[in-house]
DSSP file (Angstrom, degrees, kcal/mol; ACC not computed):
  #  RESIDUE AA STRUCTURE BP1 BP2  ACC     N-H-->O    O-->H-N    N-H-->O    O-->H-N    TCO  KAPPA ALPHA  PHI   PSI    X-CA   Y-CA   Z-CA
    1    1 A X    >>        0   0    0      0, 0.0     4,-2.2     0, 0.0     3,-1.7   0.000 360.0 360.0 360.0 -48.7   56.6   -0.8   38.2
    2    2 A X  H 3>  +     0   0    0      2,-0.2     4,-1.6     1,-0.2     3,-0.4   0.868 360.0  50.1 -19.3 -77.6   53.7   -0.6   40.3
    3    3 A X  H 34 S+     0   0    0      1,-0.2     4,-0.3     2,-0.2    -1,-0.2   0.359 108.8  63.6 -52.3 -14.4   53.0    3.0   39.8
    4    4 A X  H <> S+     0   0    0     -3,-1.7     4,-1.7     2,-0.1    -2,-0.2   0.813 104.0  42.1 -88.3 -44.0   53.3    1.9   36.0
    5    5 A X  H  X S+     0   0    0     -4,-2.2     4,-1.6    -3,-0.4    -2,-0.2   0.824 105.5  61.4 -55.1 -45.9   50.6   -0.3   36.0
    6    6 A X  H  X S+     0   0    0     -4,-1.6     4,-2.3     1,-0.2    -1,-0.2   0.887 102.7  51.4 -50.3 -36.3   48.4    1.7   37.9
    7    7 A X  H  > S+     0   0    0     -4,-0.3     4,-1.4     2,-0.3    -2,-0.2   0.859 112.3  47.1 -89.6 -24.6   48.3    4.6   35.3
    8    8 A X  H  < S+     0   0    0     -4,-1.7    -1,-0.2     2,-0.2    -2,-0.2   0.699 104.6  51.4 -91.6  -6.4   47.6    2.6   32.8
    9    9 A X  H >X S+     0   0    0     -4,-1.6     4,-2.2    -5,-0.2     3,-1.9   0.974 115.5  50.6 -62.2 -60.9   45.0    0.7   34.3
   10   10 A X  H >X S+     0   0    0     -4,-2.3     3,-1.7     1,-0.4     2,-1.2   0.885 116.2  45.8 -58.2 -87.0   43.6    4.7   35.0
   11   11 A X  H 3< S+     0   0    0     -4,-1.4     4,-0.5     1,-0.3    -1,-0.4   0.058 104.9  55.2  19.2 -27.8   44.2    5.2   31.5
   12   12 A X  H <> S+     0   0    0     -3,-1.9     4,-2.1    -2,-1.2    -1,-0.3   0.693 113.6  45.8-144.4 -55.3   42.7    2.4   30.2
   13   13 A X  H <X S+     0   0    0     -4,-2.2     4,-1.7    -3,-1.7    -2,-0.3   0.800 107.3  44.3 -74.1 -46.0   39.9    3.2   31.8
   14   14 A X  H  X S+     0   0    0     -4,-0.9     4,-2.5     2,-0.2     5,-0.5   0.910 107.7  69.3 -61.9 -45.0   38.9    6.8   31.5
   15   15 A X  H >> S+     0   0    0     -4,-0.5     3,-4.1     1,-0.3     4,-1.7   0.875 108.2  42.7 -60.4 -98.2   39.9    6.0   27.7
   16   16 A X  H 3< S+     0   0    0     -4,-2.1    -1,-0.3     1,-0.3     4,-0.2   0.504 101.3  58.0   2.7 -80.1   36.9    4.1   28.1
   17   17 A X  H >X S+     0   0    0     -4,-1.7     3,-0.6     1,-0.2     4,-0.5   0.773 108.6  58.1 -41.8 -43.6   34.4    6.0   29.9
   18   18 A X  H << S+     0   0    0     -3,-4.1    -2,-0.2    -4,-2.5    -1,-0.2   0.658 103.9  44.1 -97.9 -16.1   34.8    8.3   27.2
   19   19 A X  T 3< S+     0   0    0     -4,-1.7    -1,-0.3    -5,-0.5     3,-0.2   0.651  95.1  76.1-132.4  49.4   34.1    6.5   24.8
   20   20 A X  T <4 S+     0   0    0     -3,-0.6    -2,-0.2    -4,-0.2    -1,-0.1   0.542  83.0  69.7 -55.3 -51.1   31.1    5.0   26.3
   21   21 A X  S  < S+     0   0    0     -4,-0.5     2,-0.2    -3,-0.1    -1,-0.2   0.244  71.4 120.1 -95.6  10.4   29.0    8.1   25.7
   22   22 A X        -     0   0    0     -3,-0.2     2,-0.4     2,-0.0    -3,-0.0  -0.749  48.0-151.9 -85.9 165.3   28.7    7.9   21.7
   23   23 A X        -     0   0    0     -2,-0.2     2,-0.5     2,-0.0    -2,-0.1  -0.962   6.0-143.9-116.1 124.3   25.7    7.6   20.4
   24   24 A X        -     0   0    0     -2,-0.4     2,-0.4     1,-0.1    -2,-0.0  -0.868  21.4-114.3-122.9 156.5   24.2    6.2   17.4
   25   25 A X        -     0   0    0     -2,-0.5     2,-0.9     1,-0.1    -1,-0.1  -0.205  32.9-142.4 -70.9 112.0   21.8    6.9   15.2
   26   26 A X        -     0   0    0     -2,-0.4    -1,-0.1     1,-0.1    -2,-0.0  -0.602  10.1-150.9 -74.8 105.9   18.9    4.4   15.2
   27   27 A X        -     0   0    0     -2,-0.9    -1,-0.1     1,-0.1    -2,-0.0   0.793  38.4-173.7 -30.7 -40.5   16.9    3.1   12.2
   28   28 A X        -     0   0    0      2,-0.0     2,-0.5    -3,-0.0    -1,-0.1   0.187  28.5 -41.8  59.9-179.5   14.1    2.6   14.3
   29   29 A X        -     0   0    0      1,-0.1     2,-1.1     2,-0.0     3,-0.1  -0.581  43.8-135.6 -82.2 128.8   10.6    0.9   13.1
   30   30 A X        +     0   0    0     -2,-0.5    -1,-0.1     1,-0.1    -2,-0.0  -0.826  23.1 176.3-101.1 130.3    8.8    1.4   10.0
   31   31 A X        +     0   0    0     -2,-1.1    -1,-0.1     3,-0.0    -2,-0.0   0.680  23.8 141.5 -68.7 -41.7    5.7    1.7   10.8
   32   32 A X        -     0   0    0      2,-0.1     3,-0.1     1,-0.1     6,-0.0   0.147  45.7-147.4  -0.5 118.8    4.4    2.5    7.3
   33   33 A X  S    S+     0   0    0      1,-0.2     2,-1.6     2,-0.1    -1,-0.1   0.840  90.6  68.2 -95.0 -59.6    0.8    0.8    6.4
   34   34 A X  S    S-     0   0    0      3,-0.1    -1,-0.2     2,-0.0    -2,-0.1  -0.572  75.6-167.3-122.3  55.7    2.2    0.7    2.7
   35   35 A X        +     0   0    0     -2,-1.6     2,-0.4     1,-0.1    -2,-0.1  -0.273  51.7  43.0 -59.7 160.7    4.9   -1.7    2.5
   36   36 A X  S    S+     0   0    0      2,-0.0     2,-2.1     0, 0.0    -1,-0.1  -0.848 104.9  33.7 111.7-100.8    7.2   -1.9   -0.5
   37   37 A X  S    S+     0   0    0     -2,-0.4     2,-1.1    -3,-0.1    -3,-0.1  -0.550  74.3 178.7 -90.5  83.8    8.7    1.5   -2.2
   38   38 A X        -     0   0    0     -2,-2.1     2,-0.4    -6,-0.0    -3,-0.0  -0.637   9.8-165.1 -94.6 121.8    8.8    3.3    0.7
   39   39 A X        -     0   0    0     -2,-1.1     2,-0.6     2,-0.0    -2,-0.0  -0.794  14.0-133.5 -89.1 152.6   10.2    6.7    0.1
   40   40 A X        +     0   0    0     -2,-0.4     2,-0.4     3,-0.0     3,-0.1  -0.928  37.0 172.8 -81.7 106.4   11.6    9.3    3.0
   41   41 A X        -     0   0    0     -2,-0.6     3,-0.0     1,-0.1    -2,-0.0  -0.857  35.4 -81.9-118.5 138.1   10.3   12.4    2.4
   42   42 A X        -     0   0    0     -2,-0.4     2,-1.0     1,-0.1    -1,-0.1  -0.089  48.2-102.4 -44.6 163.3   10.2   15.7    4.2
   43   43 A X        -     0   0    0     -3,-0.1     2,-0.2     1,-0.0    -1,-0.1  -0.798  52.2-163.0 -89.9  97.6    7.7   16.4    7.0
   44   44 A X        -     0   0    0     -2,-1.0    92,-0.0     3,-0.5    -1,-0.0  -0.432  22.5-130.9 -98.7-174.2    5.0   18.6    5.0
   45   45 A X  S    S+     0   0    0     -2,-0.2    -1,-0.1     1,-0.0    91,-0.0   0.988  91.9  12.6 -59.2 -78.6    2.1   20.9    6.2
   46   46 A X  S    S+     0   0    0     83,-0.2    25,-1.8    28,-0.1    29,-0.2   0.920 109.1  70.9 -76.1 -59.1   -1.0   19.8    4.2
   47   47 A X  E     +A   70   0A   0     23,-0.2    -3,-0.5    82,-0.2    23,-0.2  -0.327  47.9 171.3-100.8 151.6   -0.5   16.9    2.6
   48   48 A X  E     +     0   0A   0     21,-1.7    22,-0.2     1,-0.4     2,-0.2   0.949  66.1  16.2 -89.3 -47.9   -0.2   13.4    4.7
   49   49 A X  E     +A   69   0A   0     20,-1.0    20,-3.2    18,-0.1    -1,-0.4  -0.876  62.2 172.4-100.1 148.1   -0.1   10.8    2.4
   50   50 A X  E     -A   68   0A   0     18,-0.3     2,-0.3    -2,-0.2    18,-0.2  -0.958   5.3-171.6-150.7 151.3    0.4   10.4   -1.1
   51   51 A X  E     -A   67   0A   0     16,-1.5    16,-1.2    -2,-0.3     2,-0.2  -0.896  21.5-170.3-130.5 164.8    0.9    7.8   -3.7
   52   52 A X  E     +A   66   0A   0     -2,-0.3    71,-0.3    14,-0.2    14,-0.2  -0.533  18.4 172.8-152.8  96.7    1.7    6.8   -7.1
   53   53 A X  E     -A   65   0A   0     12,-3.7    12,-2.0    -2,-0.2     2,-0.5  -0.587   6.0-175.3-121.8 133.8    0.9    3.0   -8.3
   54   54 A X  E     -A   64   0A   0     -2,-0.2     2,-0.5    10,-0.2    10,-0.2  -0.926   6.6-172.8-132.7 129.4    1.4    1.9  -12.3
   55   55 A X  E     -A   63   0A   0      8,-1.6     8,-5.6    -2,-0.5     2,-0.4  -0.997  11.0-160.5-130.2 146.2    0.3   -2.0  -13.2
   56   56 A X  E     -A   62   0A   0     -2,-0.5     6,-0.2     6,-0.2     5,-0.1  -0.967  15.6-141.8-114.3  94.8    1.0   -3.1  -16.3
   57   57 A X    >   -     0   0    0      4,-2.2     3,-2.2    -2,-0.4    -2,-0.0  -0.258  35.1-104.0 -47.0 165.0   -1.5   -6.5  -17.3
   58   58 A X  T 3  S+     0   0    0      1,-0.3    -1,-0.1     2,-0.1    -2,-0.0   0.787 123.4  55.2 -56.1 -39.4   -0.3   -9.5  -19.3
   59   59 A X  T 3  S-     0   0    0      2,-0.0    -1,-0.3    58,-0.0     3,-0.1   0.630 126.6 -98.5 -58.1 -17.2   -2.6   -7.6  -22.4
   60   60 A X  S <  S+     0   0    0     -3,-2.2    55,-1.7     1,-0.2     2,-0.9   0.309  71.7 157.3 107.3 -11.3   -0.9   -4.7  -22.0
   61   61 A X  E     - B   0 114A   0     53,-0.2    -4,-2.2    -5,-0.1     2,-0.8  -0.324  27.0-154.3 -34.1  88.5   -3.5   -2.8  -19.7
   62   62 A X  E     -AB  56 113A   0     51,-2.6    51,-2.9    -2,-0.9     2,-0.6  -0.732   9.5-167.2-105.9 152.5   -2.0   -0.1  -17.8
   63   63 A X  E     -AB  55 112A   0     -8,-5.6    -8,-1.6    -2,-0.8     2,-0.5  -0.899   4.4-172.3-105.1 110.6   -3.7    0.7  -14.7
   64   64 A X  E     +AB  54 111A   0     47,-2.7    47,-1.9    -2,-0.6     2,-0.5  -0.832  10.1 166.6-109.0 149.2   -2.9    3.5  -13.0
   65   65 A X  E     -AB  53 110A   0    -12,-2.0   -12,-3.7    -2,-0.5     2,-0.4  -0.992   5.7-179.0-154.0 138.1   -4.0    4.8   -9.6
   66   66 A X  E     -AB  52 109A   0     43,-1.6    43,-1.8    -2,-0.5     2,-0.6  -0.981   8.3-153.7-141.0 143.9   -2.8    7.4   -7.5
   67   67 A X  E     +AB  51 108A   0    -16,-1.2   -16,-1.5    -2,-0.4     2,-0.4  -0.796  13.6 170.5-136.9 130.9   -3.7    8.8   -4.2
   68   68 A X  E     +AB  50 107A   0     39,-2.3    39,-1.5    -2,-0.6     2,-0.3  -0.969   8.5 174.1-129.1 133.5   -3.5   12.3   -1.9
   69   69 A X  E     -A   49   0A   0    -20,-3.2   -21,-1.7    -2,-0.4   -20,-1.0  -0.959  13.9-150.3-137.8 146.9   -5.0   13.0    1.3
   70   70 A X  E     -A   47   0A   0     -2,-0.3     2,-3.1    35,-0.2   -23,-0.2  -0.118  39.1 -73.1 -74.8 155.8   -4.6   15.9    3.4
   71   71 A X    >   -     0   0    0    -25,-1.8     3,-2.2    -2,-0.1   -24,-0.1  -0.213  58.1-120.9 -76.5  78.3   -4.7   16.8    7.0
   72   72 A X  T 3  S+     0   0    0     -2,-3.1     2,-0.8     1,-0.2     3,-0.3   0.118 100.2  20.2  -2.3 166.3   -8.7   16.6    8.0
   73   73 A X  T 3  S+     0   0    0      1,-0.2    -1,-0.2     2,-0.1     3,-0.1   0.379 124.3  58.0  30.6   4.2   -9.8   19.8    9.3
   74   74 A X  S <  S+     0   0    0     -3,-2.2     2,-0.4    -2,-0.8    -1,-0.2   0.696  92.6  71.8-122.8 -59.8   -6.9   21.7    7.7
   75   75 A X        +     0   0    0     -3,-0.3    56,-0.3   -29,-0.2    -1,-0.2  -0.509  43.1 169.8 -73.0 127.9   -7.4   20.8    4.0
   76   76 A X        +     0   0    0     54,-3.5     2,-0.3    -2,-0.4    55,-0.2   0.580  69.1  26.7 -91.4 -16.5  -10.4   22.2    1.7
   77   77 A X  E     -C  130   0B   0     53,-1.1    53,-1.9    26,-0.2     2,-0.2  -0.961  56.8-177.2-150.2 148.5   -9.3   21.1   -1.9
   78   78 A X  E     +C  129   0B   0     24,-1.1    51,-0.2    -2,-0.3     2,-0.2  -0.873   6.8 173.1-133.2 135.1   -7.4   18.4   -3.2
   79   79 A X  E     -C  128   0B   0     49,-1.8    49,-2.0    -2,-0.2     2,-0.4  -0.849  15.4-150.8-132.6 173.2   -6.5   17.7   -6.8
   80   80 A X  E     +D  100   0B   0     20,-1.8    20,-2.1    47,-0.2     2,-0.3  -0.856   9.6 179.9-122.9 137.2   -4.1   15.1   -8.9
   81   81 A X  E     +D   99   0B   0     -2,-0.4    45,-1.8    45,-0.3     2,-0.4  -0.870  19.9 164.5-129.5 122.3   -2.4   15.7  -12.1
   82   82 A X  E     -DE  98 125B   0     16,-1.1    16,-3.8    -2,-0.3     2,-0.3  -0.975  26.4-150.6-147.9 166.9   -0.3   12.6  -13.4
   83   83 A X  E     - E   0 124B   0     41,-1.8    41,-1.1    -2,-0.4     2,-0.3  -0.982  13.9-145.2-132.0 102.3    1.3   11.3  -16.6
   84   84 A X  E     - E   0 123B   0     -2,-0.3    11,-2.1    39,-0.2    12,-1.9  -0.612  40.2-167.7 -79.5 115.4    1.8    7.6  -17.4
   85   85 A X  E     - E   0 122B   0     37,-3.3    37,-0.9    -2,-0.3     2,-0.3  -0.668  12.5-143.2-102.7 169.4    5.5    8.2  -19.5
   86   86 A X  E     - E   0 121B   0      7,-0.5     7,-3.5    -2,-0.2     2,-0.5  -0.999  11.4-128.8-127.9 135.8    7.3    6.0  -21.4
   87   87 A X  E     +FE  92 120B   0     33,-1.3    33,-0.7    -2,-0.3     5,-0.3  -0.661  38.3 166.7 -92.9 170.2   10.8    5.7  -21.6
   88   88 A X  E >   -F   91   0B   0      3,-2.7     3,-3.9    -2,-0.5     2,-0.4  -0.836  62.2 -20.1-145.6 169.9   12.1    5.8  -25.4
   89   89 A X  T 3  S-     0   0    0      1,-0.4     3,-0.1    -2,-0.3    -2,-0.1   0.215 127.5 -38.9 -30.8  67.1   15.1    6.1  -26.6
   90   90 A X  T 3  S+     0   0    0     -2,-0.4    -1,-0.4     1,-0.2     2,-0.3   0.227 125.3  72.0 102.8 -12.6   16.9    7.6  -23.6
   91   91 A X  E <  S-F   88   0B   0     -3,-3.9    -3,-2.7    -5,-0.1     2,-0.9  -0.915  77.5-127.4-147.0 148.8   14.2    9.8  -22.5
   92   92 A X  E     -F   87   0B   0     -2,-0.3     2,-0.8    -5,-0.3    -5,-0.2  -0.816  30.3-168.6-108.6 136.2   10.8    9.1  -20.8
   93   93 A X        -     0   0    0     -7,-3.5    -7,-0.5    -2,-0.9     2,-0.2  -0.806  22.1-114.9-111.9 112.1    8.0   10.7  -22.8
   94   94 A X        +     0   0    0     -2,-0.8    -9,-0.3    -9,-0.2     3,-0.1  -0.334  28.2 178.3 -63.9 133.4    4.3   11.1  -21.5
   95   95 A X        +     0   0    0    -11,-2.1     2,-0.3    -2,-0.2   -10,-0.1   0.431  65.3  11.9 -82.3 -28.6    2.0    9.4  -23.2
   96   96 A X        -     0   0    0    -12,-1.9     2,-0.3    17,-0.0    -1,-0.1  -0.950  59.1-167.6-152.1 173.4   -1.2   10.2  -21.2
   97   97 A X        -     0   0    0     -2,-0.3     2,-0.3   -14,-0.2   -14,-0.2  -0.799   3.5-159.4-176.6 135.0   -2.1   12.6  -18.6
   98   98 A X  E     -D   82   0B   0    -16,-3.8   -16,-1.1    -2,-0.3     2,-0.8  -0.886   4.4-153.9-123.2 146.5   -5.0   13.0  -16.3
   99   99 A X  E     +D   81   0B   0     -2,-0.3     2,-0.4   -18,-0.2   -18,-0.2  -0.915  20.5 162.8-128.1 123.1   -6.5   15.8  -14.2
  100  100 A X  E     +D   80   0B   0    -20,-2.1   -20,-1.8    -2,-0.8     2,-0.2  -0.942   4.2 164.5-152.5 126.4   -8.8   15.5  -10.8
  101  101 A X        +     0   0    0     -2,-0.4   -22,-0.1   -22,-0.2     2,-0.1  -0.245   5.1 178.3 -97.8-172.3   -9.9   17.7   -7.9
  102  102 A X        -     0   0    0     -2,-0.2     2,-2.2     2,-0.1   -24,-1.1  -0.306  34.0-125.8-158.0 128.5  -12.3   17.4   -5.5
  103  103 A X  S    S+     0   0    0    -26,-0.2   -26,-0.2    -2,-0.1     2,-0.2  -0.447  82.4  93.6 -88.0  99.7  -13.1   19.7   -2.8
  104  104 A X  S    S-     0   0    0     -2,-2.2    -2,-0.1   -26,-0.0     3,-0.1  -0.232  92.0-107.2-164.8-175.1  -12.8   17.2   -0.2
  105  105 A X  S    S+     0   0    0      1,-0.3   -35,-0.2    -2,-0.2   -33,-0.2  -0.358 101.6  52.2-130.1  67.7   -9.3   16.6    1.9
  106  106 A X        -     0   0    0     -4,-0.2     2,-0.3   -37,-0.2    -1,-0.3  -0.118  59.9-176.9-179.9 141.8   -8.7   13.0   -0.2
  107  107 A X  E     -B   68   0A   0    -39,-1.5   -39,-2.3    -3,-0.1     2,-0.7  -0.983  14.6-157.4-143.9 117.1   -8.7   11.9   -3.8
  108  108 A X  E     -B   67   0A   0     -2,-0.3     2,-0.5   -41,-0.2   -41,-0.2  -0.825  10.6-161.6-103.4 108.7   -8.3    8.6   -5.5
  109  109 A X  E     +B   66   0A   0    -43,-1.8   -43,-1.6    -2,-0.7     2,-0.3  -0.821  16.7 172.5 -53.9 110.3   -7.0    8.8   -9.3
  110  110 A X  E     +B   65   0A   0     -2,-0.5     2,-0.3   -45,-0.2   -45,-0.2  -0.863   7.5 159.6-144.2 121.8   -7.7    5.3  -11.3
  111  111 A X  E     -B   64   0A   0    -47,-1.9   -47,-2.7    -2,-0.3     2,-0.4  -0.967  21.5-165.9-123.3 150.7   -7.1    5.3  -14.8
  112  112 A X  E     +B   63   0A   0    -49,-0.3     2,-0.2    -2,-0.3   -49,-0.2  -0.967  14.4 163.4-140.3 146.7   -6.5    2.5  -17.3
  113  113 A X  E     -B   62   0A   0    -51,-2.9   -51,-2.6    -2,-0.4     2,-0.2  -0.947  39.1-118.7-163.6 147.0   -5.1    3.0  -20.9
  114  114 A X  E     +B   61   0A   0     -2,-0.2   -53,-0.2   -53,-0.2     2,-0.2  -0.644  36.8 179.2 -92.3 142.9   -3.5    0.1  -23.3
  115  115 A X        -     0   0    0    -55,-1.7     2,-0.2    -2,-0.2   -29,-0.0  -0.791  32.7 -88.8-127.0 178.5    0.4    1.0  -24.0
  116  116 A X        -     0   0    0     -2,-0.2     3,-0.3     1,-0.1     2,-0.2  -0.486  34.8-106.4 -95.4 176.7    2.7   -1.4  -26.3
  117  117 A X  S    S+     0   0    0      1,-0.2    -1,-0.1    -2,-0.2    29,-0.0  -0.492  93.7  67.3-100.3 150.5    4.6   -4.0  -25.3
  118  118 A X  S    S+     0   0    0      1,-0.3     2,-0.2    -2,-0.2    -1,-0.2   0.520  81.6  97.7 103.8   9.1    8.6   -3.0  -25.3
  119  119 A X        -     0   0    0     -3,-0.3    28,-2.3   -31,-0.0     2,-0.5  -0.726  69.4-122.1-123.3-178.6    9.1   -0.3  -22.5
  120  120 A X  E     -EG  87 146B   0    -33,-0.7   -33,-1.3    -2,-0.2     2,-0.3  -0.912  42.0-174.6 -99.1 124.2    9.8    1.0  -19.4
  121  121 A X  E     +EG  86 145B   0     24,-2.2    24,-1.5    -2,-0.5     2,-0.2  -0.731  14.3 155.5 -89.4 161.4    6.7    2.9  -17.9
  122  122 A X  E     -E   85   0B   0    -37,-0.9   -37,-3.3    -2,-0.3     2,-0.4  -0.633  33.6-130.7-158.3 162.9    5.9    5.1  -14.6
  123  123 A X  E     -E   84   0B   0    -71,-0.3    19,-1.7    20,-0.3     2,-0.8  -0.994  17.1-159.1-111.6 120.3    3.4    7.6  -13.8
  124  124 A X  E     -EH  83 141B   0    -41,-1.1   -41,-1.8    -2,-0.4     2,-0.6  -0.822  18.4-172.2 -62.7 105.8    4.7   10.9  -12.3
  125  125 A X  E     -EH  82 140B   0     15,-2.0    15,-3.0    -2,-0.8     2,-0.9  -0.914  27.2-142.7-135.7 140.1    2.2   12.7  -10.6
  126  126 A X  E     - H   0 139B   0    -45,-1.8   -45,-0.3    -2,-0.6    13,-0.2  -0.667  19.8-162.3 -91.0 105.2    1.9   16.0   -9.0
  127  127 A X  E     - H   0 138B   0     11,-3.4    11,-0.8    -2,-0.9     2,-0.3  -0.453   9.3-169.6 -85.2 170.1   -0.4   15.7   -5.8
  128  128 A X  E     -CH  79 137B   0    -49,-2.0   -49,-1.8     9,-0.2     2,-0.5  -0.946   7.8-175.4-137.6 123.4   -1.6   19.2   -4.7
  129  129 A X  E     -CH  78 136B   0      7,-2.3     7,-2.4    -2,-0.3     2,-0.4  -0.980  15.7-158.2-122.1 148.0   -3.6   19.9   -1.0
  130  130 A X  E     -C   77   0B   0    -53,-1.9   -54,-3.5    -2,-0.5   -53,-1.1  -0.967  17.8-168.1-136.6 127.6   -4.8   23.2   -0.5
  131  131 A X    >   -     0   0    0     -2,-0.4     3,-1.5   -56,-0.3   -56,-0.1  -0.870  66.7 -59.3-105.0  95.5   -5.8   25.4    2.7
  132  132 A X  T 3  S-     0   0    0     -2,-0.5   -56,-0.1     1,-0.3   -55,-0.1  -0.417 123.1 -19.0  47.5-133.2   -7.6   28.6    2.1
  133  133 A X  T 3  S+     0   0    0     -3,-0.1    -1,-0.3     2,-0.0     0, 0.0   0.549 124.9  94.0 -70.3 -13.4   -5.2   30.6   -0.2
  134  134 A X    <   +     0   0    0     -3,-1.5     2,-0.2    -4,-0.0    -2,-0.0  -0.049  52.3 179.4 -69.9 167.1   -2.1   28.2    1.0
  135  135 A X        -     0   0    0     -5,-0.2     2,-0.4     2,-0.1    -5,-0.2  -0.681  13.2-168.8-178.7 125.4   -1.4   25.1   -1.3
  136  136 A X  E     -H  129   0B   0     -7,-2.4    -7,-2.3    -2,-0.2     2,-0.3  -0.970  19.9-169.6-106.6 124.9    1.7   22.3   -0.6
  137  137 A X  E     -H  128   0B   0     -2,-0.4     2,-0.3    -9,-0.2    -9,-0.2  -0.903   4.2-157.0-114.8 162.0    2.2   19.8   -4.0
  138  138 A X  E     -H  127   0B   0    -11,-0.8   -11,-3.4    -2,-0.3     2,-0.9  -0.985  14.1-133.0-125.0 117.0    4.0   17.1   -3.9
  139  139 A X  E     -H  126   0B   0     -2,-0.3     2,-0.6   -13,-0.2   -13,-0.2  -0.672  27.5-177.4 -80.5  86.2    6.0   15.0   -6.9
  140  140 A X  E     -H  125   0B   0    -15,-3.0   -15,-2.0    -2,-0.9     2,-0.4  -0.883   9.9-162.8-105.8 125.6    5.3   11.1   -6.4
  141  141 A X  E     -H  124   0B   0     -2,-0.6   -17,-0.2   -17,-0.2   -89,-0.2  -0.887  11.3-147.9 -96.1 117.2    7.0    8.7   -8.9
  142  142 A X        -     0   0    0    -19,-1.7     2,-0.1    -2,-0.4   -89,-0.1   0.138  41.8 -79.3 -69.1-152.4    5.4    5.2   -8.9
  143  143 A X        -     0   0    0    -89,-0.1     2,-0.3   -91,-0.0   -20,-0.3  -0.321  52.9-104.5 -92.4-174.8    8.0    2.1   -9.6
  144  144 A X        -     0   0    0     -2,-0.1     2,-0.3   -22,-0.1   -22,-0.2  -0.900  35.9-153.1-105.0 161.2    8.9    1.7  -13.6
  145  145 A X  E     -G  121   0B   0    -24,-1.5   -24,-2.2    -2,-0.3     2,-0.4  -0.982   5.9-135.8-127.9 132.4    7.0   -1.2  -14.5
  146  146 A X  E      G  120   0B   0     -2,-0.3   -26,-0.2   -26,-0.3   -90,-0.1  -0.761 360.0 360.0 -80.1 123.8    8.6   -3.4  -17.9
  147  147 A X              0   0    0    -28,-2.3   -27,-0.2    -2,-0.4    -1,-0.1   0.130 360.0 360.0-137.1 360.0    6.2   -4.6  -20.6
């Protein structure tokens, strides 16, 4: 009886031990200056940040503003192209579209254009940072904004 007890005390115990040693995967802190839509994104080369931000005012003023910056010393050019869509029946359809470069390594987009009242909006824009002949873009979708 003795000897029965023991082995499952030994038992009991290694059973343990072993499974002692998983590990789990930790959320960790976001750190992220830009709280709010935070997306996960791959680790890229050139670009560091980007953004893509659509405000609608109570007139119907949408504002849009969008942002790329590159890795300082690495990047030579950066440019923006983005498109305030709308969606419409099923489908979102651009409505506007804007185009900016600078050779610089960061580029602020702000555009404002009046839309009608009775959609869904976002702006899609395609950030682009460029190194010599090299070039990384990136696709940032702001939130959709109701007016």
């Amino acid at each position: 009886m003795y000897l029965k007890k023991l082995i499952t005390v030994i038992l009991c115990t290694a059973l343990l031990l072993c499974s002692s040693g998983i590990a789990y995967a930790d959320a960790g802190r976001n750190d992220h200056p830009h709280q709010g839509n935070i997306i996960i994104t791959p680790q890229m080369v050139y670009i560091y940040e980007s953004q893509s931000k659509l405000n609608i005012t109570s007139t119907g003023q949408a504002q849009v503003k969008c942002y790329v910056e590159g890795y300082s010393g690495i990047v030579t050019k950066v440019s923006i192209e983005a498109e305030l869509q709308q969606y419409k029946n099923g489908d979102w359809v651009v409505i506007n579209s804007w185009y900016q470069s600078s050779s610089s390594y960061r580029l602020t987009l702000s555009k404002s254009t009046t839309v009608p009242k009775g959609y869904s909006y976002r702006v899609v824009a395609d950030v682009t940072a460029y190194s010599g002949s090299d070039s990384e873009t990136q696709t940032v979708i702001s939130s959709e904004v109701d007016y």
